[in-house]
C-alpha positions in Angstrom: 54.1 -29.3 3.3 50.7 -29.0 2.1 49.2 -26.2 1.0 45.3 -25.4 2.5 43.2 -23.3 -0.1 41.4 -20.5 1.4 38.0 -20.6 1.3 36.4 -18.0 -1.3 32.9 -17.0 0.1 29.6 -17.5 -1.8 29.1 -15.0 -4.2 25.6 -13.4 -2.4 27.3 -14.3 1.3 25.2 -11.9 3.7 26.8 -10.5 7.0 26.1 -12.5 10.3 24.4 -9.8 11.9 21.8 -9.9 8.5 21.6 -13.1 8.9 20.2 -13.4 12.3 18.2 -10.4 11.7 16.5 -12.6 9.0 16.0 -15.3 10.8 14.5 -13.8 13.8 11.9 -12.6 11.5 11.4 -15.5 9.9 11.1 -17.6 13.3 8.8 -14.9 14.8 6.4 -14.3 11.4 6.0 -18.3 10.7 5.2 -18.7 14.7 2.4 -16.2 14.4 1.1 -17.4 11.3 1.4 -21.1 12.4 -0.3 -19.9 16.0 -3.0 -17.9 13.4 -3.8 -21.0 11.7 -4.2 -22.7 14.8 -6.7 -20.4 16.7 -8.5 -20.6 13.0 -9.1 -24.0 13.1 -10.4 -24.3 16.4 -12.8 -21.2 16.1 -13.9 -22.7 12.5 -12.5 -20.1 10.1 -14.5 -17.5 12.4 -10.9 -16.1 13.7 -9.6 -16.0 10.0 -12.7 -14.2 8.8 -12.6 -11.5 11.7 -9.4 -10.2 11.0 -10.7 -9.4 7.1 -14.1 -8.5 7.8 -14.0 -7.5 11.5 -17.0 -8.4 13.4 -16.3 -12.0 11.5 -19.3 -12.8 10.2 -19.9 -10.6 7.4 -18.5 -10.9 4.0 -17.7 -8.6 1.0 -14.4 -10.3 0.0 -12.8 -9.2 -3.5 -15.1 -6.3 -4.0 -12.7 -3.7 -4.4 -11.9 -5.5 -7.8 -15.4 -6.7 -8.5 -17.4 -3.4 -7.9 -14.6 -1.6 -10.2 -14.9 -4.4 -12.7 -18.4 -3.3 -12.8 -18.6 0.3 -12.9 -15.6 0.9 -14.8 -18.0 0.1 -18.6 -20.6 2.8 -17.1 -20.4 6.0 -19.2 -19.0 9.3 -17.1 -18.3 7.5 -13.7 -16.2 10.0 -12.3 -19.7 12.0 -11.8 -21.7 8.7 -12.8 -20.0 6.9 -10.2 -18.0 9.2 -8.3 -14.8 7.2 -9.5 -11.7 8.1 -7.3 -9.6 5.9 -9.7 -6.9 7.4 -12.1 -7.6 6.9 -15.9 -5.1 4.5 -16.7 -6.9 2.1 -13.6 -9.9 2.8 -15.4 -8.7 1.3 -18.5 -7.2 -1.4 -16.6 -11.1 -2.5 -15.3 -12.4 -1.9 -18.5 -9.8 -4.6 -19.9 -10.8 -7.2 -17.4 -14.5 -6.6 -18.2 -14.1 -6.7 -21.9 -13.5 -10.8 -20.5 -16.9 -11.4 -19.0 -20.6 -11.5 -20.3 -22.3 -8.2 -20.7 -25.3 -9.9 -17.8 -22.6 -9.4 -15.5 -20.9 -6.2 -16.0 -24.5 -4.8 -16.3 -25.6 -6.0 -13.2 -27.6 -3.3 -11.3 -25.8 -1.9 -8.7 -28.0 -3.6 -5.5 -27.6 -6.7 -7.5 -23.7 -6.4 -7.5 -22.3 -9.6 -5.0 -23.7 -11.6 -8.4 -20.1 -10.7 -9.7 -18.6 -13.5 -6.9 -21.4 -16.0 -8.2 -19.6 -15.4 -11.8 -17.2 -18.5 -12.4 -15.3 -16.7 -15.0 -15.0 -13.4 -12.7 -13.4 -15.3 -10.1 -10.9 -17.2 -12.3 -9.8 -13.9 -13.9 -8.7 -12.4 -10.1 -7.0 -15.4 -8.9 -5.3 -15.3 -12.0 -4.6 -11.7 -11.4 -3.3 -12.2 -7.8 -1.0 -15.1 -8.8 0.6 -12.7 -11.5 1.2 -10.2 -8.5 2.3 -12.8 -6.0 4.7 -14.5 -8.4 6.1 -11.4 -9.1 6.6 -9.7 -5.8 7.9 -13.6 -4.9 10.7 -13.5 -7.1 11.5 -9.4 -6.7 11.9 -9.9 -3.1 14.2 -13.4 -4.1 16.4 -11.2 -6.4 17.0 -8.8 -3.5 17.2 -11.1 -0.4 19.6 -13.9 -2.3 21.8 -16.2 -0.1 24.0 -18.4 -1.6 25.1 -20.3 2.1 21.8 -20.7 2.6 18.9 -20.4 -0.2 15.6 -21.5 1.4 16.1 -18.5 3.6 15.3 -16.2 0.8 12.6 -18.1 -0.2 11.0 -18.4 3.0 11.0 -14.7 4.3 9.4 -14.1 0.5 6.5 -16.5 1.5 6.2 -15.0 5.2 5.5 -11.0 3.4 3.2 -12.4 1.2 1.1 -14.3 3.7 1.7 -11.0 5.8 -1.3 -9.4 7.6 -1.6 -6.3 5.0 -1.1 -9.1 2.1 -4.2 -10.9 2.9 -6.2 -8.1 3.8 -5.2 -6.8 0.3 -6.0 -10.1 -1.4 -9.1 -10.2 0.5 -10.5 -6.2 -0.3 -9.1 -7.1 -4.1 -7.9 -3.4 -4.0 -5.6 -2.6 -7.1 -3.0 -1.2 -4.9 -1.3 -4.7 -5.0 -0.4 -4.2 -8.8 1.0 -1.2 -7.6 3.0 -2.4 -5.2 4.1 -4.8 -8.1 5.2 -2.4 -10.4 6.4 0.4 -7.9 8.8 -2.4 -6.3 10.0 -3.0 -9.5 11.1 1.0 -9.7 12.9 0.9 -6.6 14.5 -2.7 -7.3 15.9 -2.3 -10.2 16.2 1.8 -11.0 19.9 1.6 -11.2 20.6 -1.6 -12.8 23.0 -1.7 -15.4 20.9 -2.8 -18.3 19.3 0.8 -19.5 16.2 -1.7 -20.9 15.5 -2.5 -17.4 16.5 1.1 -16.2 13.7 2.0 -18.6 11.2 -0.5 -17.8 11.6 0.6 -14.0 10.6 4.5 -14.6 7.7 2.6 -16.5 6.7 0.6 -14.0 6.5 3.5 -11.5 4.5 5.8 -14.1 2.6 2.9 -14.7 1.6 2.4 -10.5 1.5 6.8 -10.6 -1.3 5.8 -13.2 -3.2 3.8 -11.0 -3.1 5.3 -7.6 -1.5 8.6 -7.6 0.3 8.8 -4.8 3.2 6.2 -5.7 4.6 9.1 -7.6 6.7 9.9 -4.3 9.3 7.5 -4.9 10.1 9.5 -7.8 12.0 11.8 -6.1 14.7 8.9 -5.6 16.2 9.3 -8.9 16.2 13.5 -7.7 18.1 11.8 -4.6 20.1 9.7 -6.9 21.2 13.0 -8.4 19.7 11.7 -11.5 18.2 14.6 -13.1 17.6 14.2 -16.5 16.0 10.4 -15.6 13.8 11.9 -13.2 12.6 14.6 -15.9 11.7 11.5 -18.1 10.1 9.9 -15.7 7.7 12.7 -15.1 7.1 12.8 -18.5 6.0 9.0 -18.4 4.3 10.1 -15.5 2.1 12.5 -17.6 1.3 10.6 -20.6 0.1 7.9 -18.4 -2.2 10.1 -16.5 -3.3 12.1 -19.8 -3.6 9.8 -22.6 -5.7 7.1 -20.7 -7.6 10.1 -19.6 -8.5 11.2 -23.2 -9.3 7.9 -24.1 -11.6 7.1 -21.3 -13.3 10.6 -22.5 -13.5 9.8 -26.0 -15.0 6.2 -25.0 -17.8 7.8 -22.9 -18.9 10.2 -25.3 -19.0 7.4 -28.1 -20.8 5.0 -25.7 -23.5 7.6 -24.8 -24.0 8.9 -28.1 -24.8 5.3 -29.9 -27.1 4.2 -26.8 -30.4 3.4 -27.2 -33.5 4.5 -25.5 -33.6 1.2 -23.3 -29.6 1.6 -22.9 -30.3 4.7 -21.7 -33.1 3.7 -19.1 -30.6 1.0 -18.0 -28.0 3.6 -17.2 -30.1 5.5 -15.1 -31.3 2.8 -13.4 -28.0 1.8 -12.7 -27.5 5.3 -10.8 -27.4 6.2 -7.2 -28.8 9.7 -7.7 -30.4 12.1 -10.0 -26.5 13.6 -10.9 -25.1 10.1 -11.5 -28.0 9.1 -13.5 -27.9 12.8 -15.7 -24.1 12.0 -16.1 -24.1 8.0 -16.9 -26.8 9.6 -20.1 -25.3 12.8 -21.3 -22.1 13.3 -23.2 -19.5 15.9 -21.2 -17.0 17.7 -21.8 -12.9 17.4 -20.9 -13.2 19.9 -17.9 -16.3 18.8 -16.3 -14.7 15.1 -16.3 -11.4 16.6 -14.8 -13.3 18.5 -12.5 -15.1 15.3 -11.6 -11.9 13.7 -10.9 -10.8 16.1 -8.3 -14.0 16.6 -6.6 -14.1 13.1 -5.9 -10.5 13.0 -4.4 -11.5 16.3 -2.8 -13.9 14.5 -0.8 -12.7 11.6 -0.2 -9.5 13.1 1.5 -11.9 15.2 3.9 -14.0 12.2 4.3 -10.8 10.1 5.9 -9.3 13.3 7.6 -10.8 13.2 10.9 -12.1 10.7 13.0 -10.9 7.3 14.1 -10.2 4.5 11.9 -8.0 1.3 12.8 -7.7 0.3 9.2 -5.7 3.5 8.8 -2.1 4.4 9.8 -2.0 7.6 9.9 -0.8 9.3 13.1 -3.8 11.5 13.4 -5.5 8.1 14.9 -3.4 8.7 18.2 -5.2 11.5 18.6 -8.6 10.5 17.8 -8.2 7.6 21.0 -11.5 8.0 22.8 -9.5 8.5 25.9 -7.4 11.0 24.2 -10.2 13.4 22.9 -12.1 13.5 26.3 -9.1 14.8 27.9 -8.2 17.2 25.5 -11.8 18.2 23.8 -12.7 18.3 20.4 -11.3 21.6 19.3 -7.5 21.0 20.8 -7.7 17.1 19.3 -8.4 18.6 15.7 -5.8 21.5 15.7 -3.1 18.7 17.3 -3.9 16.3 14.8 -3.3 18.5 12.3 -0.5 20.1 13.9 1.1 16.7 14.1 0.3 15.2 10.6 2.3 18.4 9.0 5.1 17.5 11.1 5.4 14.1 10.6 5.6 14.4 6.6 8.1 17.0 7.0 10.0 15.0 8.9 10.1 12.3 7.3 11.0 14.0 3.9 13.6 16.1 5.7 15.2 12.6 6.7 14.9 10.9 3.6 16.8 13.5 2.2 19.9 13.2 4.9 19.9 9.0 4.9 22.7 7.0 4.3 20.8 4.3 3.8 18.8 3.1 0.8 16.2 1.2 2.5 16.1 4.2 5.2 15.0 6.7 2.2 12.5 4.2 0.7 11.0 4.1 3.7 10.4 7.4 4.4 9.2 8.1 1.2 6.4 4.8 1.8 5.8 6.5 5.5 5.2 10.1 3.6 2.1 8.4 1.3 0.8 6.2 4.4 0.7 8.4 6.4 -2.0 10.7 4.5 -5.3 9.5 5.3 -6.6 8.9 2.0 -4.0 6.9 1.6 -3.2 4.7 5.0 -5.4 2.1 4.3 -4.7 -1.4 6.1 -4.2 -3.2 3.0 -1.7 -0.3 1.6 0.3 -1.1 4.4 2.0 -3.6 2.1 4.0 -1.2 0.4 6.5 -1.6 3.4 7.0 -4.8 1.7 9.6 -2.8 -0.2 11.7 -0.9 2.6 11.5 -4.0 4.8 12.7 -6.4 2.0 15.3 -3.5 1.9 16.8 -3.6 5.3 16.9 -7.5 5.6 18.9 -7.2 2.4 21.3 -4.3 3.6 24.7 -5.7 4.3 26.4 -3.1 5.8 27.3 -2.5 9.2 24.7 -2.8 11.5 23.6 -0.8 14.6 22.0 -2.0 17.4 18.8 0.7 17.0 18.5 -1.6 13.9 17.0 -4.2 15.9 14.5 -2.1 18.0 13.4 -1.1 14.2 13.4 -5.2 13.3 11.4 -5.4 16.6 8.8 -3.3 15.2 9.1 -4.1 12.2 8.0 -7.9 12.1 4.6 -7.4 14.0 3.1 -4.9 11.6 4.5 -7.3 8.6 3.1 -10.8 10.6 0.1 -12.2 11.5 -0.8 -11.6 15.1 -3.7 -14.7 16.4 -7.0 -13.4 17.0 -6.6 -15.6 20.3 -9.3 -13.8 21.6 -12.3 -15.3 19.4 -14.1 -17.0 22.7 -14.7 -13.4 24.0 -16.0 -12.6 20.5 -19.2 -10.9 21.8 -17.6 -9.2 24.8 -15.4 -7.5 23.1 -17.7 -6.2 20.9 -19.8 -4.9 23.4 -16.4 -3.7 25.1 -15.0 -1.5 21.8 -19.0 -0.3 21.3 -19.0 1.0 24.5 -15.5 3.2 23.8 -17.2 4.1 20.4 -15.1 1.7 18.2 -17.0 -0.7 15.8 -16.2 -3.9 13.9 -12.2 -3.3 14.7 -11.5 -6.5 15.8 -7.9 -8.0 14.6 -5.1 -7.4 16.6 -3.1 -6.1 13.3 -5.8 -3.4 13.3 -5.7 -2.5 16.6 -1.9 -2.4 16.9 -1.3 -1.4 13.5 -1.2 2.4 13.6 0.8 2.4 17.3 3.6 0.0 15.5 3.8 1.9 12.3 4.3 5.4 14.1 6.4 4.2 16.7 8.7 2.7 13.8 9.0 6.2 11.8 10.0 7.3 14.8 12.6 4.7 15.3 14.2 5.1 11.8 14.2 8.9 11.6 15.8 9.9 14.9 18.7 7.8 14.8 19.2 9.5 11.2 18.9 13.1 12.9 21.0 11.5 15.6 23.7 10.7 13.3 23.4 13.7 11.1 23.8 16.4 13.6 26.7 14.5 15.5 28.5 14.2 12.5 28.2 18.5 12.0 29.6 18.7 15.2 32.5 16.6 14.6 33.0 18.6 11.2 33.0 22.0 13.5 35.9 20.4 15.7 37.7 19.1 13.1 37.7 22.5 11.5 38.7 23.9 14.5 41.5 21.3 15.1 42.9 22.6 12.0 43.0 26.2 12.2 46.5 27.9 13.5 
C-alpha cells in the first residue's frame, strides 16, 4: 500500500480569490498601458506629453525638483520665496545643490529652465528617482510575495510604478515621491518584529512628516494599534524633525546674509520677485518672523486651492465646482455645499478608519483624509494609494464581493487610461474652453476625482454596513439571553 504525501503549500501561498483579484489588475493595467503606448506612438509622443503637460505641447518637466533645487540656497525664502516646504525638505534641496556649480544654483529666476540644460542636474534626479523606484519596487515585493507564482509580484510592482499618478510625479519632480517612499515604509513595516526596523519605520514617517506635513496622519495607526507609548515617540521624532532642521535653516540664513557682499547682495535682490522678497533674501530675521513666514505661505496656499475647479485635484469639492453643477445651484449654495461636504467626508472617513477590520481599509482612509484636502489632492499625490492598494491585493482574508466593485475602481485611478482621443486634439480644446475648463486633457484627470470619491465611498459604507449590523446582532443576542 503506498503512502501519498500531502502536499504542504508554499510558504507565501495567497487565497484564490486574491489571486484573481491580482491578476485582473494586472491584465487590465498592462492592457491600458500597452494601449497608452500604442496611441503614443502613432500621435508621435504628442498623446504621452498631453497627459503630463495637458494641452501637449508645452513642457516644464522635473521643475518641481529643479525650481526647489534652486531657491532652496536663497537666504529667507519662506518670505524670500514664499517657500511652502517644511525645513527638513529645505535641507534636503540644499544637499542636492551643495552637488552642482554655483552658475547654476544662482541662476536668475526668469533664467531658471537652464537647470534642465545642466548635465549634472539631470543625472542627480534620475539618480534620485531610481533610489525611490527601487525602493517602492521591492516594498510593494515584500508585501505582495507569491511563492506559486513569483512574477506575479513583480509585475503588479512594475504596473504601480508606471501608474498614471507615478509618471505624473516623476514628470512634476515633486518630493512627495520620497515621501511616499519613506511613509510606505512606516506602514510596511511598523509592527515588524525586529524593534531596529520598528524604529527605522517611526523614522521614516517623521522623516516624510518633515517634508510634507500632512503624512503625519498615518500616525494615528500606532494610536489604532493601541500603541501608545510608540505613538508618543513618534511625535517626538516628529518634532525634532520639524524643529531642528528649522533652526538650522535659520542659523544658515542669518550667516549667509551677514558674510554677503555688496554685489552678493545686489544678486539677491535681483533674484527677487518683489520688493518683500528682495528686503527678505538681504536682511537677517528673526525665529518668529521665519515661522510666521511659514504659515502665511501655507495659509495661502490652502485658500488659494480651496475653491474653484481643478482636475489635477481630488478632492470632492470638484463635484461641486462642475460647470453644470454651479449654474444650477449658483454660486453661493455651490460654496456653502462644498464646504458642507468636504467636513463630512473627512469625518467620515476618520470615523471609519477607526471601526475597520481591515488594515488596508484604515490605511486608506487615513490616505483619503490628506487627499482629500485641497492643498494636498494633487494628481501626482495620488500615489500615496500605492500603499492601501498594495494593501488590499495583499490581504488574504476572506473576501466580499463589494471587494471587487472597490478593485473595479480601484485599477482605473492606479492605470493608465489612452488618450485615444489625440485626433480631436483641437476640438476638444475648444470644447472644455467653452465649459470654462483649460489645458485638462488626460482621461486620468478627467476621471480622476469621480473614481477616487466614488471609491471612498465604496470602502466606507460597507464598513458602516457591517458595523451597525453587527450592534444589532449584539442587542439580540443580549436579548436572547436574558430570562
Amino acid at each position: 500500500m503506498s503512502k501519498h504525501k500531502k502536499s504542504v503549500p508554499p510558504k507565501n501561498a495567497i487565497s484564490k480569490s486574491s489571486s484573481q483579484m491580482q491578476m485582473y489588475f494586472l491584465f487590465v493595467s498592462a492592457i491600458m498601458l500597452i494601449a497608452s503606448l500604442g496611441v503614443a506612438l502613432m500621435s508621435e509622443g504628442h498623446s504621452f506629453s498631453l497627459g503630463l503637460y495637458g494641452t501637449g505641447f508645452y513642457s516644464d518637466q522635473f521643475m518641481d525638483f529643479m525650481n526647489s533645487v534652486r531657491d532652496s540656497v536663497q537666504p529667507n525664502l519662506y518670505n524670500s520665496r514664499y517657500s511652502l516646504y517644511p525645513p527638513l525638505a529645505i535641507l534636503f534641496f540644499r544637499f542636492i545643490a551643495s552637488l552642482l556649480s554655483e552658475n547654476v544654483i544662482n541662476t536668475p529666476f526668469n533664467s531658471r529652465m537652464f537647470l534642465l540644460k545642466d548635465q549634472r542636474s539631470v543625472l542627480i534626479y534620475i539618480i534620485y528617482i531610481l533610489i525611490c523606484f527601487i525602493a517602492i519596487d521591492r516594498m510593494i515585493n515584500s508585501k505582495i510575495k507569491n511563492d506559486r507564482l513569483p512574477i506575479e509580484s513583480r509585475l503588479i510592482s512594475v504596473m504601480l510604478i508606471f501608474s498614471f499618478p507615478m509618471l505624473y510625479c516623476l514628470d512634476r519632480g515633486n518630493i512627495v515621491l520620497l515621501c511616499v517612499v519613506t511613509t510606505m515604509f512606516f506602514v510596511f513595516f511598523r509592527n515588524s518584529e525586529s524593534k531596529v526596523i520598528r524604529e527605522i519605520a517611526y523614522i521614516s514617517l517623521a522623516v516624510s512628516a518633515g517634508l510634507k506635513f500632512y503624512p503625519a496622519i498615518f500616525g494615528l495607526l500606532l494610536i489604532r494599534d493601541k500603541k501608545i507609548k510608540d505613538a508618543l515617540r513618534l511625535m517626538l521624532y516628529g518634532v525634532l524633525f520639524i524643529a531642528v532642521p528649522f533652526l538650522i535653516v535659520h542659523h544658515m540664513d542669518t550667516m549667509t546674509i551677514s558674510n554677503m557682499s555688496s554685489d552678493e547682495l545686489a544678486t539677491a535682490q535681483a533674484a527677487a520677485t518683489d520688493t518683500f522678497s528682495a528686503a527678505a533674501a538681504t536682511q537677517t530675521q528673526s525665529l518668529a518672523f521665519t515661522l510666521e513666514g511659514i504659515i502665511r505661505n501655507l495659509k495661502n496656499f490652502f485658500i488659494k486651492k480651496t475653491g474653484g475647479l481643478d482636475f489635477s485635484n481630488m478632492g470632492i469639492q470638484n463635484v461641486f465646482y462642475l460647470p453644470f453643477v454651479r449654474k444650477a445651484l449658483g454660486e453661493t449654495t455651490v460654496e456653502k455645499l462644498a464646504t458642507s461636504a468636504f467636513y463630512t467626508t473627512e469625518i467620515l472617513a476618520l470615523l471609519a478608519f477607526i471601526i475597520s477590520k481591515k488594515e488596508w481599509q484604515r490605511v486608506f482612509c487615513l490616505t483619503y483624509f490628506m487627499l482629500n484636502i485641497p492643498a494636498a489632492s494633487s494628481m501626482y499625490a495620488l500615489s500615496f494609494m500605492i500603499i492601501p492598494f498594495t494593501l488590499f491585493l495583499a490581504d488574504n482574508g476572506q473576501r466580499d464581493k463589494y471587494e471587487w466593485v472597490q478593485l473595479f475602481l480601484f485599477t482605473p485611478l492606479l492605470s493608465n487610461i489612452p488618450v485615444f482621443y489625440y485626433k480631436k486634439l483641437q476640438n476638444v480644446l475648444d470644447y472644455l474652453s467653452s465649459k470654462g475648463i483649460n489645458n485638462e486633457l488626460h482621461p486620468n484627470k478627467l476621471s480622476g476625482f469621480a473614481f477616487f470619491q466614488l471609491l471612498f465611498f465604496a470602502v466606507v459604507i460597507p464598513i458602516f454596513a457591517k458595523f451597525i449590523l453587527s450592534i444589532f446582532s449584539k442587542i439580540r443576542l443580549k436579548k436572547a439571553v436574558q430570562p
